[in-house]
N, C-alpha and C positions, 0 to 999 in steps of 0.2 A: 504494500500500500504506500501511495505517496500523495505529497501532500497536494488537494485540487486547487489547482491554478485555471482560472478562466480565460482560457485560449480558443474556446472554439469558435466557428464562425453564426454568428448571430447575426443580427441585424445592427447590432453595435459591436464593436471593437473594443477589447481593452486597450487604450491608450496612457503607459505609466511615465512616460515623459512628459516633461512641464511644453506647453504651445505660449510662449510667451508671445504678445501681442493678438492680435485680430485679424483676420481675413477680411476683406475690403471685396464687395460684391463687385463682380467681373463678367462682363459679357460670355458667351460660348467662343470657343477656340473659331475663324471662319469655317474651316469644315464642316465644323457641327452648325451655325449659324444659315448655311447656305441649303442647310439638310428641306427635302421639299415636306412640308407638314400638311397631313390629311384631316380634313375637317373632323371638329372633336365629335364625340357622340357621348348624348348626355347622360347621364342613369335613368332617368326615365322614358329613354327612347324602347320600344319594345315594338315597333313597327315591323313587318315582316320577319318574324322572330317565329319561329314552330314549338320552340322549346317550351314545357308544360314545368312550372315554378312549384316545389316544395309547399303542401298545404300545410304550413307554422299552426302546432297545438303549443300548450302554454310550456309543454316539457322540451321542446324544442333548446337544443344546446349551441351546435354548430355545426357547419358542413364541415367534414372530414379530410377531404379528396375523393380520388376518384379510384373507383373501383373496375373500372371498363373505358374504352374508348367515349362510349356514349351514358357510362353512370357513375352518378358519385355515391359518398356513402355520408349518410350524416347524423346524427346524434341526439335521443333523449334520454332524459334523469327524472326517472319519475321515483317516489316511494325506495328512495336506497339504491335502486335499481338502471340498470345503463342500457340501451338499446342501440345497437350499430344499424343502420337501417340502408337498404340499397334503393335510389330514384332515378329511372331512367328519364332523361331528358327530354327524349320527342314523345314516348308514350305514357309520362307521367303515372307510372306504376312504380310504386312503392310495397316494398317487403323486408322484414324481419333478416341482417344477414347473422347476427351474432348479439345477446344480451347475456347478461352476469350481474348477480348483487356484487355491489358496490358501484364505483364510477371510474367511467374508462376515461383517461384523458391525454394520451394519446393512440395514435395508428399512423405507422408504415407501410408503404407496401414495397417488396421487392421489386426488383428491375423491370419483370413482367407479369406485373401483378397475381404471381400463381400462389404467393402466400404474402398474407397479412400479420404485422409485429403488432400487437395489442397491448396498450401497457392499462391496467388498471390498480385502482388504489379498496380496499377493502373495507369494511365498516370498524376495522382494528388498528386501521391506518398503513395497513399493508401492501408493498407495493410487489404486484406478481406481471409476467409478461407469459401473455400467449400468443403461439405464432398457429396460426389457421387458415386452411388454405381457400378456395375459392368458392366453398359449399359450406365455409362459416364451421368446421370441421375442425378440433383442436387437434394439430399434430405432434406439440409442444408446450410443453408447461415450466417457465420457470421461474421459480419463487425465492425467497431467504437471504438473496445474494445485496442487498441494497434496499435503500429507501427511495430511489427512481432510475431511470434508467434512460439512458441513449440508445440507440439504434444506429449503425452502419451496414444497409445490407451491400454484398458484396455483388458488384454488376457483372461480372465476368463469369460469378457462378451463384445462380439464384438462393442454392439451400444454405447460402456460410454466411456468416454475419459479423462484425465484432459486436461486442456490447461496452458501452462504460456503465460501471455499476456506482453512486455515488451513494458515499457511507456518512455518518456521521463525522462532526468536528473538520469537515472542508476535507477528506480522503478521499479515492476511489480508487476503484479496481476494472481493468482493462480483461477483460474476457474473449476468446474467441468459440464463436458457436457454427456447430454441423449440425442442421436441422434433420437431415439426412439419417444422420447416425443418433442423431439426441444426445449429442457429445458437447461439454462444453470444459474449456480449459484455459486455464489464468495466461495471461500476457508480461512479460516484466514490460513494462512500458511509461513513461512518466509524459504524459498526455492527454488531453482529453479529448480533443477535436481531432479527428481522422479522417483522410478520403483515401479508395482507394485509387491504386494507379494502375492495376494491373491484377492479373489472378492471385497472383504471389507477394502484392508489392503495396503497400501503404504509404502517402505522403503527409507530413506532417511540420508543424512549427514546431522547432524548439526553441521556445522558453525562456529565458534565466530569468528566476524570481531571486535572484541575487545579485544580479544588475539589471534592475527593470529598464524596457525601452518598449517606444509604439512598432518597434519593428524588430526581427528575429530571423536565422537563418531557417531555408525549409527543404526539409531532409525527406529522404527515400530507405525504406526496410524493408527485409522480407522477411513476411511472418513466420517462417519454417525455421531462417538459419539466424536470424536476430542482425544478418548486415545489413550496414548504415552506407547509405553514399549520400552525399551534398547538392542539392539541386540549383539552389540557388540562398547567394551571403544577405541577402536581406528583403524579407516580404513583410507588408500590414494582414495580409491576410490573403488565400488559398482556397479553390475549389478544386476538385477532380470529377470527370466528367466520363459514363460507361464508351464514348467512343472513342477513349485513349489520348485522347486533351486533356490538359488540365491547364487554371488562368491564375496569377496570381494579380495582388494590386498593388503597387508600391509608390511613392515621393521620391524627390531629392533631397525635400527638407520639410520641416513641421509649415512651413510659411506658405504653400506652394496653393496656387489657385485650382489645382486641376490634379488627380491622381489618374494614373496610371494603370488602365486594365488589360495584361497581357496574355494572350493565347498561346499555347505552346501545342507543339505537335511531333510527338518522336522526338520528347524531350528539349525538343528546340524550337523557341520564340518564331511565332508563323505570323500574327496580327494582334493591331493594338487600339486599343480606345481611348477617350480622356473625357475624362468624371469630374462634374465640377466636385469640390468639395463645401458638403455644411459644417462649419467649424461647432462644436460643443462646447468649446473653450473648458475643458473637464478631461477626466483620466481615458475619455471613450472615442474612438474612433467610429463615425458615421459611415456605415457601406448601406445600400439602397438593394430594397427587395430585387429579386430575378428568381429564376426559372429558365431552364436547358433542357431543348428540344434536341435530343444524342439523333436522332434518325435525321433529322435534318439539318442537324449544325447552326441552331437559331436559339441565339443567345436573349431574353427577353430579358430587357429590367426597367425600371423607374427611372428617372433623369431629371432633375433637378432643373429649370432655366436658366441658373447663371450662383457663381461659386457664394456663401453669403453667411451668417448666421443661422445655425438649426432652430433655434427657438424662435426667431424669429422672421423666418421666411414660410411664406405662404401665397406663394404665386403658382400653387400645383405643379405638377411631375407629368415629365412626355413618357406615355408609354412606349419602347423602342425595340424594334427586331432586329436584332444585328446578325444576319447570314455572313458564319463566320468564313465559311469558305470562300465565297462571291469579295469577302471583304467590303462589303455594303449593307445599308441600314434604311430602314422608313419608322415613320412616325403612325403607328396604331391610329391613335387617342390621344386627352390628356385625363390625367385624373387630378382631383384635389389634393389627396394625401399620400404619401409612401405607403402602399400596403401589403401584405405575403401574396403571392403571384406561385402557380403550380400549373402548367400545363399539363393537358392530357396523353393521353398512351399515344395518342396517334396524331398526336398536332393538328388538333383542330380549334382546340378551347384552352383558354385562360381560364381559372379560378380565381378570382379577383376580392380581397376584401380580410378585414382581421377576421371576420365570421366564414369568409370563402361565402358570401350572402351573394356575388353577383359574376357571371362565366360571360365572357367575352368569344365571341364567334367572328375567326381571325379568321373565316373567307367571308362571312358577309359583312368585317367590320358592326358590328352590333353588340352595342353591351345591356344583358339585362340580369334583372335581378332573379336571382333562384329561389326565393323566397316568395312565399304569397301569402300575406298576413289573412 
């Protein structure tokens, strides 16, 4: 066990270096200024829309994600009680896929949705995970290890997973699991955030809670023989991506108007973007919701109008497609707020919203809401 250091990638960064001074609000770089913008569509638009919206009872918790190309899964808390529920989109049938006393509060799904990571909390305050496959079927059960739990499924091979288990007094324990075998086994590893990069191969930030900094070298292991190789001497933060990309985002300096989002490919820098930055003026580094389409190489996220104060700017966020391969980008949308972003199995739909309350339909351009009070 070591001690938990919050490294992983969230929607904020820990940031342990001082950003002495302010960021001064700055136009987009002209690339992005000249980018052609497609008229917004508002939430309330639902004009030529097929899609049949979630009938909301009062146990209504939140949408999940998605459970199929064309269905999601979404949530009630009735009497102690938790209900995963499945809602197809165009034929607005809903069904029962998995419920349990106590409350589930999160779900994963593997790479191709053939099994589902379940984590629930008990009416003892216990936190157990089940992995169930696509008939809502436990194939896995596991419990005692933690008081919540992370999920990494692995994309290269649907049944393996790692797990972070996090224990009391800020510990946790790095697990890796075969669903397969129902096998699960301790990791020496001092990390909490993991992608992987490969069947064998996990990339990672290291750390030093001994000389804090907003940036850290980020390293490459394999889970079999515990070797480390260096991928690169300084990242803010790291994704990995099932079709063997992975993007890091890095500065020059705390003061810089614009971060840096690079694509790699066969290990080597292939394209790059520039993020304005909202300064926190705090320990936290701002990164902006996304979502990666692996079959099409369409990088989706949030985008900021111009680099400024996080608390306060509120001039809404362009929603953007960057086809990483084309090395070009369009403007969706705009929305008002940053908010969690999941595309579907088959790149047709955005999940749009802290509740996942509204799916964007990225061929007819149309945002509406999945919810129907």
């Amino acid at each position: 066990m070591v001690k938990w250091v919050f490294s992983g990638l969230v929607i904020i960064f820990v940031l342990t270096a001082c950003t002495n001074g302010s960021h001064k609000s700055e136009p987009l770089p002209k690339r992005l200024s000249d980018l052609l913008v497609k008229r917004d569509v508002p939430l309330s638009f639902f004009t030529g829309s097929s899609i049949v919206p979630i009938a909301v009872s009062s146990s209504f918790t939140e949408v999940s994600g998605w459970y199929d190309d064309e269905t999601v899964l979404y949530l009630e808390d009735e009497n102690e009680q938790s209900s995963l529920l499945k809602h197809h989109l165009y034929t607005g049938d809903s069904s029962v896929f998995f419920d349990t006393e106590g409350w589930i509060v999160d779900v994963n799904a593997n790479v191709d949705y053939s099994l589902f990571a379940i984590e629930f909390i008990n009416q003892q305050d216990e936190a157990s995970l089940f992995i169930v496959d696509q008939e809502g079927e436990v194939q896995m059960n596991i419990e005692g290890f933690g008081n919540d739990y992370t999920v990494y499924w692995n994309p290269f091979n649907q049944e393996q997973m790692m797990m972070v288990s996090y224990l009391p007094d800020w510990e946790f324990d790095v697990l890796s699991v075969d669903v397969s075998e129902e096998k699960i086994s301790q990791v020496e590893f001092e990390q909490a955030y993991i992608q992987w990069l490969s069947e064998t191969d996990i990339g990672y930030i290291k750390w030093n809670e001994l000389q804090p900094s907003y940036e850290a070298p980020l390293y490459q292991m394999h889970v079999d023989t515990g070797d480390e190789k260096l991928l690169e001497d300084q990242v803010i933060a790291f994704m990995g991506f099932s079709d063997r990309r992975y993007l890091t985002v890095t500065v020059d300096t705390v003061y810089d108007l614009h971060s840096i989002y690079t694509f790699y490919e066969n290990g080597e820098p292939s394209r790059q973007v520039e993020m304005p930055i909202l300064n926190t003026y705090s320990e936290q580094w701002w990164i902006p919701f996304y979502t990666y389409d692996e079959a099409s190489s369409i990088f989706y996220y949030l985008r900021p109008k111009y680099s400024g104060d996080y608390f306060s700017y509120n001039d809404g966020y362009e929603l953007i497609a960057y086809h990483v391969q084309a090395d070009s980008e369009e403007q969706l949308t705009e929305l008002v707020s940053n908010e969690p972003l999941m595309v579907s199995p088959n790149g047709d739909f955005l999940l749009i919203g802290n509740l996942f309350e509204n799916v964007y339909d990225i061929k007819e351009k149309v945002l509406v809401s999945v919810l129907k009070e």
